[in-house]
C-alpha positions as CSV (number, residue, x, y, z in Angstrom):
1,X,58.2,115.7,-101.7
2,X,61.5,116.7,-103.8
3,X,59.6,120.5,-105.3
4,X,57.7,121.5,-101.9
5,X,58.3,125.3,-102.7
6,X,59.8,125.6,-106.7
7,X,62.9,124.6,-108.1
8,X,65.0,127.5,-106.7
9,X,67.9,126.2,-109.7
10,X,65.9,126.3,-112.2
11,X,63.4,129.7,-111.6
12,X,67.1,131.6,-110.6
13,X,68.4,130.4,-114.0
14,X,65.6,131.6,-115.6
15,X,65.6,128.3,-118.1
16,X,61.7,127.2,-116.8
17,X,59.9,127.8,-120.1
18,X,62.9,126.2,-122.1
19,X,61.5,123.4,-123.7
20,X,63.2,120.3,-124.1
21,X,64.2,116.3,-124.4
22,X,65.2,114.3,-121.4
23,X,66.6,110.7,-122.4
24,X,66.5,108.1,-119.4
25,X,69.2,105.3,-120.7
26,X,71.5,102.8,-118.8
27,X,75.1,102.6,-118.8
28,X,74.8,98.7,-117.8
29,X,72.5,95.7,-118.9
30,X,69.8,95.4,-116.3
31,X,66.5,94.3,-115.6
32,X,64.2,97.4,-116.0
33,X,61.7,97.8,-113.4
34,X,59.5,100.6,-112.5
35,X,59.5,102.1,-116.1
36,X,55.6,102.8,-115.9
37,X,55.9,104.5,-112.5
38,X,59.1,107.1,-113.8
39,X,56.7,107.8,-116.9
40,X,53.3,108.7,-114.9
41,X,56.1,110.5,-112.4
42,X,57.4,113.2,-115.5
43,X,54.0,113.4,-116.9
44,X,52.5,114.5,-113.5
45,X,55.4,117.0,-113.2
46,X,53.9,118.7,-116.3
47,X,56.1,117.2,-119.0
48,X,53.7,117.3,-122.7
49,X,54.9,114.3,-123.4
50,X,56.8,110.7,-122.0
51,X,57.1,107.5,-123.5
52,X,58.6,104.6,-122.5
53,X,61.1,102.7,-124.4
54,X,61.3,99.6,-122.3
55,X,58.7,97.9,-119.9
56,X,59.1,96.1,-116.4
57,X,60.7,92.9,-117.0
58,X,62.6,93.4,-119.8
59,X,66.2,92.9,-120.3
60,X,67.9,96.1,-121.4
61,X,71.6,96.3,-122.8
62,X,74.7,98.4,-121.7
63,X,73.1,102.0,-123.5
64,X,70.2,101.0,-124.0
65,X,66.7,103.6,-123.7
66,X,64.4,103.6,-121.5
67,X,62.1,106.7,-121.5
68,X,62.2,109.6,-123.3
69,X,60.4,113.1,-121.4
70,X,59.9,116.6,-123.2
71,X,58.6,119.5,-121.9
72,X,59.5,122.7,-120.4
73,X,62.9,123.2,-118.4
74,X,60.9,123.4,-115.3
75,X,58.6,120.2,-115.7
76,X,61.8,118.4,-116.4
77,X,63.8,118.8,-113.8
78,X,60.7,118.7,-111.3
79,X,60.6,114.6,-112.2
80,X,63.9,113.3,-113.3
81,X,65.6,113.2,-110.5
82,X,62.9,110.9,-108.8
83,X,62.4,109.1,-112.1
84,X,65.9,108.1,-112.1
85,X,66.3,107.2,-108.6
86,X,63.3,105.2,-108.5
87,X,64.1,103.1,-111.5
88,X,67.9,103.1,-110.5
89,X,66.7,101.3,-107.5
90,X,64.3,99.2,-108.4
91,X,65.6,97.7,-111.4
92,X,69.1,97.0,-109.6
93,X,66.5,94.9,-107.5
94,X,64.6,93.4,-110.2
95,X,67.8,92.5,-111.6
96,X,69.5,90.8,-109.1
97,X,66.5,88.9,-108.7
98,X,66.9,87.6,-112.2
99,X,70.5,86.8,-111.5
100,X,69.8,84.6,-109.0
101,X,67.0,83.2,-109.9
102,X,69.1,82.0,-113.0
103,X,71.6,80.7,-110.9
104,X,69.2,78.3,-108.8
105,X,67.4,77.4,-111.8
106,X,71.2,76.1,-113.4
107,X,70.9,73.8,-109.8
108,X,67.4,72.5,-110.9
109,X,65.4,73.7,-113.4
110,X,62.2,75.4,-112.7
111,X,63.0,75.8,-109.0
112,X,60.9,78.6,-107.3
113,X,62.8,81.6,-105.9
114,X,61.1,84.0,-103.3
115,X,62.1,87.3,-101.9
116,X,61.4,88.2,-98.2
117,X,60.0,90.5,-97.0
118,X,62.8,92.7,-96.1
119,X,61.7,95.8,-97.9
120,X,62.1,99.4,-97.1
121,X,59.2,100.6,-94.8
122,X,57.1,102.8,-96.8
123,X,58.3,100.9,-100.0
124,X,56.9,97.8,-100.1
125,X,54.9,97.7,-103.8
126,X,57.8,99.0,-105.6
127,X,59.8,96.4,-104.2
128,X,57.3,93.4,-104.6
129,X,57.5,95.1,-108.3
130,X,61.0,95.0,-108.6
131,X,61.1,91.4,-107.6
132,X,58.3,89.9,-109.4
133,X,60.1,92.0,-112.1
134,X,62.7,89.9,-111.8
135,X,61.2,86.7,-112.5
136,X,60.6,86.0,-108.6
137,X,58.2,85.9,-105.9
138,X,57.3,87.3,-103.1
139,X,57.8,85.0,-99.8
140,X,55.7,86.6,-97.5
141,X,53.0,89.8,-98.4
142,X,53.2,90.5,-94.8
143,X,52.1,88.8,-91.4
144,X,47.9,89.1,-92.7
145,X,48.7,87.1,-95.2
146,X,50.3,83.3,-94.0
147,X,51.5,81.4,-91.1
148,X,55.0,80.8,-90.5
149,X,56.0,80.0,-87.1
150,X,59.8,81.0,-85.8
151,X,62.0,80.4,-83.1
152,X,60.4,84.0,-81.8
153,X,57.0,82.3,-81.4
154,X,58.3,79.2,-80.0
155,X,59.6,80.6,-77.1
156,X,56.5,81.7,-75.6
157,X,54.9,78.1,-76.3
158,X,57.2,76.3,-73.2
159,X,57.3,72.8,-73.8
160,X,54.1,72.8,-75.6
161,X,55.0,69.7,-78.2
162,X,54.4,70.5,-81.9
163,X,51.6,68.3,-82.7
164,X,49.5,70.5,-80.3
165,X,50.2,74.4,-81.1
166,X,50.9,72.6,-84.6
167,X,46.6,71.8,-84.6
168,X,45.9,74.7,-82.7
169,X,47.4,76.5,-85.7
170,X,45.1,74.7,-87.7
171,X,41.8,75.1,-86.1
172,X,42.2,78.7,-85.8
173,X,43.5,79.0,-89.5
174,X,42.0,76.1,-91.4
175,X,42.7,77.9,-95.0
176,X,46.4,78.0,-94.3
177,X,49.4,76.6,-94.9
178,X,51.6,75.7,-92.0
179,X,55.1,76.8,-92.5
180,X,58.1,76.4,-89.7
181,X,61.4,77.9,-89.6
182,X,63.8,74.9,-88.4
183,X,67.4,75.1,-87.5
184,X,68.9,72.0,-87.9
185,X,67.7,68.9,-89.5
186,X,66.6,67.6,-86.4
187,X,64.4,70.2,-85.9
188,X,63.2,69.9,-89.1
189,X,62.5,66.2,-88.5
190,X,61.0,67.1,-85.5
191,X,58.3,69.7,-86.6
192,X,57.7,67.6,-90.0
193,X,56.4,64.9,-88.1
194,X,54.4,67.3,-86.6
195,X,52.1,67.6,-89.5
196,X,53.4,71.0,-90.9
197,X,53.2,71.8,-94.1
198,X,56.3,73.6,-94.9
199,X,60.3,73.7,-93.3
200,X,61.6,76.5,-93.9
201,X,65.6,75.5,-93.0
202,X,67.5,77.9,-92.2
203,X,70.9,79.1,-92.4
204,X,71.9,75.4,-93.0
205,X,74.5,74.4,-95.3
206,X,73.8,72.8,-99.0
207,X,74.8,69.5,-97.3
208,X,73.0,69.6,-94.3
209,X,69.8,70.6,-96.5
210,X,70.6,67.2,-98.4
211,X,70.7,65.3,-95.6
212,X,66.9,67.2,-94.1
213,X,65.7,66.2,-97.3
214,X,66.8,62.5,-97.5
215,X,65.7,62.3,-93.6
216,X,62.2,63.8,-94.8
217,X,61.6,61.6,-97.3
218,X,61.5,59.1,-95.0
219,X,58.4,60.4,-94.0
220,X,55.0,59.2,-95.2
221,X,54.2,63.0,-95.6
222,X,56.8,65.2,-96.8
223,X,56.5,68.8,-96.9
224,X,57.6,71.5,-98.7
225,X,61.1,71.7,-97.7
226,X,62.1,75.7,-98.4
227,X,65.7,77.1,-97.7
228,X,66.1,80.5,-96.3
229,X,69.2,82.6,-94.4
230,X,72.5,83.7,-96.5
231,X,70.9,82.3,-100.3
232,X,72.3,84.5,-102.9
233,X,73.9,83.7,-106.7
234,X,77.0,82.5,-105.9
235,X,75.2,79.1,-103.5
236,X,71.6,79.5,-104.8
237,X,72.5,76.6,-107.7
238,X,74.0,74.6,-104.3
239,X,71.1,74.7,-102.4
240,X,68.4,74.1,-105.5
241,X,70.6,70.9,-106.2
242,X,70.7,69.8,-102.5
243,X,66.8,69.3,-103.3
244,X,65.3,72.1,-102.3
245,X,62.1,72.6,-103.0
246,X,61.7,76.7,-102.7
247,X,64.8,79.4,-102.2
248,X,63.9,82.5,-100.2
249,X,66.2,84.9,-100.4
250,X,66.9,88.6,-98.8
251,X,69.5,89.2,-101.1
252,X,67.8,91.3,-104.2
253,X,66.2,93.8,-101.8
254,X,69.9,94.8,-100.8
255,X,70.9,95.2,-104.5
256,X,72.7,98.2,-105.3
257,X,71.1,100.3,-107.9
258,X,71.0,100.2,-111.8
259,X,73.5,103.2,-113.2
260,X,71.4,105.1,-115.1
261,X,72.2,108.4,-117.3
262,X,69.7,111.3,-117.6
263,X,71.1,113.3,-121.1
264,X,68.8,116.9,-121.3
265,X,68.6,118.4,-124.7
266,X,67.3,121.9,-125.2
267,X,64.9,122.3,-128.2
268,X,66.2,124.9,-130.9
269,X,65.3,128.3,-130.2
C-alpha cells in the first residue's frame, strides 16, 4: 500500500543496496502494542534481520527500544514508516487503556474495564490488540457476537412492555446474555425488572449510578449494572466507586499516538 511502484527517494539517491541499522525507540513511557506486527512488517519488506526489544503489553520507559531492523537502504525504508505508525497508534491506544483502567481500579479494585467498539473500519484486530494490550477488554466483538438492546431498537417495539420483547429476546437467543442500554434510573429499574441480565447506564452521573445501584439492589435479581457514555481517567475511579459493576469506555480508541523515533545507521563501508 505505501511502495505500490518503488521508493522513488530512495532508487533516485541511489542509497538501496546501503546496508544498515534502523532503531524503533520511544521518546515517552508507553504501553507497547503491536511490536510483533512492525517486526513481521520490516521482515516482509526484505530486511535480513528484526528483533524485537519489547513485546505487547509491556511497559516501556521514556527512550526505551523497541525493535531493532537491518538490512539494505531499500528494505528499510519500504517498512519503517508503517512500522512506526502502526505501533505509534496502537500503543497510544493500548496505553490509555492502561491508564484508565488504573484509574477505575484505584475506585474499586479488580473492576472490569471494556472498550467499545468504536474502532476504525478496516482496523478492528489491531485495535482489539491495542486494548486487550492494555490490560482491557473488548465490550462488544461486533453485532454477531451479543445482545444489547438500545434506545434505536426500542423505538420500533411501540409500547410493546419489556417483559415481552425482553422473552422474545430470549427464545430466539437462549445462549445469550440480555444487555439494555438505560437512560435514567428509572429506566434502569424498569428494564431490570424485566428480567434482563445486564444495564448498561448511560451517560448518567457517578451519583445517579449510586442511586441505580442502591434502587437495584432492591431487586430479588440484580443484574450486571455496567456504566457506559463520557467514562475516561479523570471519573472512571468515580463511577467504579459509585458500584459499578463493568466500565465501558470509547475513550482509548481516540488516544493520540505514542511518539516514537526511528534513528537509521549506515553500516561502515
Amino acid at each position: 500500500e505505501d511502495v505500490p511502484h518503488g521508493d522513488l527517494t530512495t532508487a533516485g539517491l541511489g542509497i538501496g543496496e546501503r546496508r544498515g541499522t534502523a532503531v524503533f525507540r520511544t521518546r515517552g513511557t508507553i504501553t507497547a502494542c503491536c511490536v510483533e506486527e512492525a517486526e513481521r512488517l520490516m521482515l516482509l519488506a526484505g530486511c535480513m534481520a528484526a528483533r524485537r526489544v519489547a513485546s505487547s503489553g509491556a511497559q516501556v520507559e521514556a527512550g526505551g527500544d523497541l525493535l531493532v531492523a537491518e538490512g539494505d537502504a531499500a528494505a528499510l525504508h519500504r517498512g519503517l514508516k508503517v512500522a512506526q505508525t502502526l505501533m505509534e497508534i496502537t500503543s497510544g491506544i493500548a496505553t490509555r487503556a492502561r491508564r484508565i483502567l488504573a484509574a477505575a481500579r484505584e475506585g474499586r479494585p479488580g473492576i472490569a474495564v471494556a472498550c467499545t467498539r468504536k474502532h476504525l473500519p478496516g482496523a478492528k484486530d489491531v485495535m482489539l490488540k491495542a486494548i486487550m494490550a492494555g490490560g482491557c477488554i473488548p465490550h462488544r466483538l461486533g453485532l454477531s457476537d451479543s445482545v444489547l438492546v438500545f434506545a434505536q431498537h426500542r423505538a420500533f417495539l411501540g409500547r410493546t412492555p419489556p417483559h415481552l420483547w425482553v422473552e422474545a429476546l430470549r427464545a430466539a437467543q437462549p445462549e445469550r446474555k440480555i444487555a439494555v442500554e438505560a437512560d435514567s434510573v428509572d429506566e434502569a429499574l424498569w428494564f431490570a425488572a424485566a428480567g434482563v441480565d445486564a444495564v448498561q447506564l448511560d451517560k448518567l452521573s457517578p451519583e445517579q449510578v449510586g442511586d441505580a445501584v442502591r434502587a437495584l439492589a432492591t431487586l430479588p435479581r440484580r443484574p450486571l449494572i455496567a456504566v457506559a457514555g463520557g467514562v475516561n481517567e479523570a471519573n472512571a475511579a468515580a463511577y467504579a466507586a459509585a458500584g459499578a459493576g463493568l466500565l465501558v469506555t470509547s475513550a482509548a480508541c481516540a488516544a493520540p499516538p505514542a511518539d516514537l523515533s526511528v534513528t537509521v545507521t549506515a553500516a561502515a563501508p
